[in-house]
Phi, psi and omega in degrees: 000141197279159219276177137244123187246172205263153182242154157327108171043058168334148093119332233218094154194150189299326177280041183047149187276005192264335177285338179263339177284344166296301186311303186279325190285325147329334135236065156293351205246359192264176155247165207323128171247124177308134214263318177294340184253007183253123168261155183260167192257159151269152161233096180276111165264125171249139174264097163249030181323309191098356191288143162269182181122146144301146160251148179241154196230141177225149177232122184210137191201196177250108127303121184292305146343309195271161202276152208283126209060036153202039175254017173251164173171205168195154178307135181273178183289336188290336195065037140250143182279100167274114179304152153295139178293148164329143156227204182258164139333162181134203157266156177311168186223166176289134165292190193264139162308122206243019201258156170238166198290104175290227184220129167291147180316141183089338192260130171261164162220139154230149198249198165240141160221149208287163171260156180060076167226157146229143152187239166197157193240118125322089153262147175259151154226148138115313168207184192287131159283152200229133200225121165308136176243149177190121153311136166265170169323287216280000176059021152266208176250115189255157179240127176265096162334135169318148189199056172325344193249011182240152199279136161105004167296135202284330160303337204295353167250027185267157182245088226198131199231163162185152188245184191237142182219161154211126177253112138239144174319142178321310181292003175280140172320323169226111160268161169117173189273099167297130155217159167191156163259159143234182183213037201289342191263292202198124187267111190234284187226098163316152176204128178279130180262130156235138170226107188236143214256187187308308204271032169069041188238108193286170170170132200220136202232143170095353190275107177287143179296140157353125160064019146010260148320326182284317187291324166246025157282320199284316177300317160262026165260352175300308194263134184304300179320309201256006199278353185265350192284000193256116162311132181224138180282191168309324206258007193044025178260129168317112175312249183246184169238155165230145166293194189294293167345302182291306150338305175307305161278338181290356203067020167234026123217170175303119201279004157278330204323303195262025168320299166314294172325286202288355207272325171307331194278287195287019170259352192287002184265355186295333186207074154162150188266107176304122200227125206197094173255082182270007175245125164278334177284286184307002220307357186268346177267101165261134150232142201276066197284168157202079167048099147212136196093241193238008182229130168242129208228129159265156211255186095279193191266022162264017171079359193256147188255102171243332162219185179205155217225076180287175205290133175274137184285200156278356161300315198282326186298332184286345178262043191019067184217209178028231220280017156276356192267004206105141181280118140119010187272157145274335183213182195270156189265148178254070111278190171260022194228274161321291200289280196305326183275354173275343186249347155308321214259274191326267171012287192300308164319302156301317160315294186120357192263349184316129177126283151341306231250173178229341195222143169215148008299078208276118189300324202268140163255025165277002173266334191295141192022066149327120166315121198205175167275330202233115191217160171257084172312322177320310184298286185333282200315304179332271148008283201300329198260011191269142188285328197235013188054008197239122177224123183281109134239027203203169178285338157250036152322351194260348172309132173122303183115020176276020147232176194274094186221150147246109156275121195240114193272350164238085179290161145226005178183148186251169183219110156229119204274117177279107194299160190278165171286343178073212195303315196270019179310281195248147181319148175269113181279155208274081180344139207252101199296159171258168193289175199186104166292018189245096161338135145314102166324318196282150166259155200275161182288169166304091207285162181300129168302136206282136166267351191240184186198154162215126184215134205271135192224141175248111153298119181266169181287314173294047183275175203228355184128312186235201175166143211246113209290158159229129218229114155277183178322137206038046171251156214233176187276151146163184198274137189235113145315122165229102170258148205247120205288164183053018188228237202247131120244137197247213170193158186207129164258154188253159173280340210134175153350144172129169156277092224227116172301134175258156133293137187221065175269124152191192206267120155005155199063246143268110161267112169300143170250122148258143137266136161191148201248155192288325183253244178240158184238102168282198184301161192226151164209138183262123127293052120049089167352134182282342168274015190237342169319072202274186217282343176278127164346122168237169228283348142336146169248131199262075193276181184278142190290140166266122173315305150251158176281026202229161205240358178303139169262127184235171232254169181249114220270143174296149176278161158304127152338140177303154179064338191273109178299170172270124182309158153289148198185150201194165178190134211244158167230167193222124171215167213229077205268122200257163191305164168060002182294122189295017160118310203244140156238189162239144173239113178281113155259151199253192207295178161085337186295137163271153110034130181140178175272150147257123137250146184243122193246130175245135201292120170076060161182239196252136221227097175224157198244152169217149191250154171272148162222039165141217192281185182133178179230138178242143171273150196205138149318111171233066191266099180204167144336161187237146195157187187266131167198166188281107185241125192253140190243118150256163195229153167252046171222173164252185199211107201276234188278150171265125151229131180273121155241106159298152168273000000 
């Protein structure tokens, strides 16, 4: 998946994103404001996580202020603002280790944050977080943001939170503090924002009721549909929840689920008028929608066709994007007209009331997720475990005044508290039966099949790189994360049972391997190239490498000269990913492919890398959207003809 890099108050802030990217792009044009004369806020972060473990604090943002190719960067231990360093063209590069020191359970810290930052304060618990540099167009340095839910993320077994701000500064056209938590990504470790102002006057956003968190882990694992949407590390401790959106591409939930819904909404409109009042200070500016086809297209009150809307799948709606932007938009428009009625409609839609409704925006939330089959439970549950009901869980919550923001136009200080985790703190360990002079009658059931694994490796300086994984008796087809501590994680799909090459980079020495499959996993065991071994035993049963994960014999490509790596080679394709597709193809290499890692990147979707060990056919993550889409396969070998066979 293309990186994401970070912007001002990514997805979630009350003045809307098209109004704070205004807001921030407003001053490129003032001039440079002395960094000395601008105060800073303190933030005393308290841990009641329940966890043991370091916490680690990252501040990372644009400076709004600063000349122009040194406004992303990040706050020091000092509450100073630092650019990122210059990097080069290219792939991304590792950033410089930026963290600062949190607070152990139980335990406060206060840090600083500079005024005319916008970004996000970040926290870990247990471990560091690892962060990208990439050139941009534009010949600064942009930063790729964490993504857990995306496959080969270097995060994705990290236990990791974060709230979103903008400080400006006195000298500014507007001062004061935007802060808010979300949950737009993912729900991992809540936090309460409290912000108290000059006159001591407090307010606080974001607080989940006791056991919170735990309450909407219970609520989608209740339900079939969403229970795969909640992550578990190695260690059997609960990540996250991923909202919908993310699930949805990671394959763990369906990209039809709210499809009826939406399908309900835009036929109620076929013979009665959707009425979209999006300014509440304005309430006399209205458009009139109405149905025909798959587009509902609004009037104003001349009677003039000011936008339209075709019917959005459910990808688009959990992301407010795509077919929510509008007919002929790539993105949402900062006008007055499309961009409020796309977030009037997208509201509604997540909500539940689109259909129903004769007016929208409907305010009261007691109207809100209506008993359905096809609902965004996620949203709800979110919502429902909140003290005050108000949440960023979706990308526009805030229509209406429904999410959890403080805007303070004279702050003097932020409090943001890490809520405890509840039931998913810590692994539930397996109760130890007590003695019984009564046999059990029952034979005990059958336990749930583990999706993770971990397994300990010794790299030697000649690893080569890869190693061929073997999946025992009840392992099921679906996608297996392998991740390597201090190295590359990648993905590979399985079949089942069987044998498969992996990528295994990683640094010389004693390395952990997780695993972990989107379905069940029986036993795993890694094999080790036999010339890449080294002389300590490893803990592995060491079988002959299997070449391809596929039993096809394909002809053996001449090697490269010793020492000459094999050129680089790529080859972009066009497939036809249809709704409901499960996620995976096979990709056929042709005679001349070498030896190597293959990745295969599907435009607007999923990024998986797999090793080859030459022509043949390997099953590869192919996870996007459904549509006409681009798939580019590169190799660090080379690579003969390319074929996609969907299944």
């Amino acid at each position: 998946m293309a990186p994401t890099l970070l912007r001002p108050l990514a997805h979630a802030t009350a003045l809307g994103v098209v109004a704070l990217t205004a807001l921030a792009a407003s001053l490129l044009g003032q001039p440079a404001l002395a960094h000395a004369a601008a105060a800073s806020l303190p933030v005393t972060i308290t841990n009641d996580t329940g966890v043991n473990g370091p916490v680690y604090v990252y501040i990372l943002g644009e400076d709004t202020a600063a000349a122009p190719g040194t406004r992303l960067g990040h706050v020091d231990a000092s509450g100073a603002f630092q650019p990122w360093p210059a990097v080069a063209p290219g792939a991304p590069v590792e950033a410089p280790d930026v963290a600062l020191t949190g607070p152990s359970d139980g335990s406060a810290v206060t840090l600083q944050v500079p005024a005319n930052i916008s970004g996000r304060i970040y926290y870990s618990v247990g471990e560091k977080l690892r962060f990208q540099l990439v050139r941009t167009g534009h010949g600064t340095t942009g930063l790729v943001q964490p993504g857990p839910w995306n496959a080969g993320d270097s995060t994705a077994h990290v236990l990791f939170d974060w709230v979103e701000l903008t400080h400006n500064g006195t000298g500014h056209p507007t001062p004061g503090l935007w802060i808010n938590s979300t949950q737009v990504d993912q729900l991992a470790v809540p936090a309460r924002v409290d912000v108290v102002n000059r006159a001591g006057a407090r307010e606080s956003a974001g607080a989940m009721v006791p056991g919170g968190r735990q309450s909407v882990i219970d609520t989608l694992r209740a339900d079939p549909a969403w229970s795969r949407t909640i992550v578990t590390g190695p260690n059997g401790r609960i990540l996250r929840v991923l909202a919908p959106g993310h699930a949805t591409s990671a394959g763990l939930l369906s990209p039809t689920y709210l499809d009826p819904a939406i399908a309900r909404a835009w036929d109620a409109y076929r013979t009665r008028t959707l009425t979209v009042r999006p300014f509440p200070e304005r309430p006399e500016v209205a458009f009139f929608g109405r149905t025909e086809g798959d587009v509902l297209s609004f009037t104003d009150a001349a009677g003039a066709t000011v936008a339209a809307f075709q019917r959005p799948s459910s990808t688009d709606v959990w992301g407010c994007e795509g077919a929510t932007n509008g007919l002929g938009n790539a993105a949402l428009p900062n006008d007055q007209t499309t961009g409020p009625i796309s977030r009037t409609l997208c509201a509604a839609l997540n909500r539940g009331t689109l259909g129903t409704s004769a007016v929208e925006p409907v305010t009261d939330p007691a109207a809100f997720y209506p008993a359905s089959d096809t609902l965004n439970l996620y949203s709800a549950a979110v919502h429902a475990a909140m003290v005050d009901g108000r949440a960023y869980a979706f990308a526009f919550d805030d229509v209406g005044g429904h999410e959890s923001l403080v805007h303070e136009p004279r702050p003097a200080r932020i409090e943001l508290t890490l809520q405890s985790l509840g039931g998913g703190a810590e692994p539930t360990p397996t109760p130890t039966p007590t003695g019984s002079p009564e046999p059990t009658p029952t034979p005990a059931p059958t336990p749930a099949p583990d999706r993770d694994a971990a397994l300990e490796v010794v790299l030697g300086p000649d690893h080569p790189g890869w190693a061929t994984l073997t999946l025992g008796e009840g392992t099921e087809p679906g996608l297996v994360s392998v991740a390597v501590s201090g190295g590359r994680t990648s993905t590979v799909a399985v079949n089942g049972p069987g044998s498969v090459r992996v990528d295994l980079t990683g640094p010389t020495g004693t390395r952990l391997v997780t695993l972990t499959s989107s379905a069940a996993l029986g036993g795993a065991s890694l094999a080790l190239p036999a010339s890449a071994t080294p002389p300590a035993p490893s803990p592995t049963a060491t079988p002959t490498p299997t070449p391809t994960p596929t039993a096809t014999p394909a002809s053996t490509p001449s090697p490269a000269p010793t020492g000459t790596p094999a050129p680089e080679d790529a080859a972009t394709h066009a497939v036809e990913i249809a709704a409901g597709a499960p996620g995976w193809a096979t990709l056929e290499l042709g005679a001349g492919t070498a030896p190597g890692l293959v990745t295969v990147a599907v435009e607007g979707g999923s990024t998986a890398t797999v090793a080859v060990g030459g022509p043949g056919l390997v099953r590869t993550d192919l996870s996007a959207p459904a549509g006409s889409r681009l798939v580019r396969v590169t190799s660090t070998g080379a690579v003969g003809r390319v074929a996609i066979h969907l299944p």
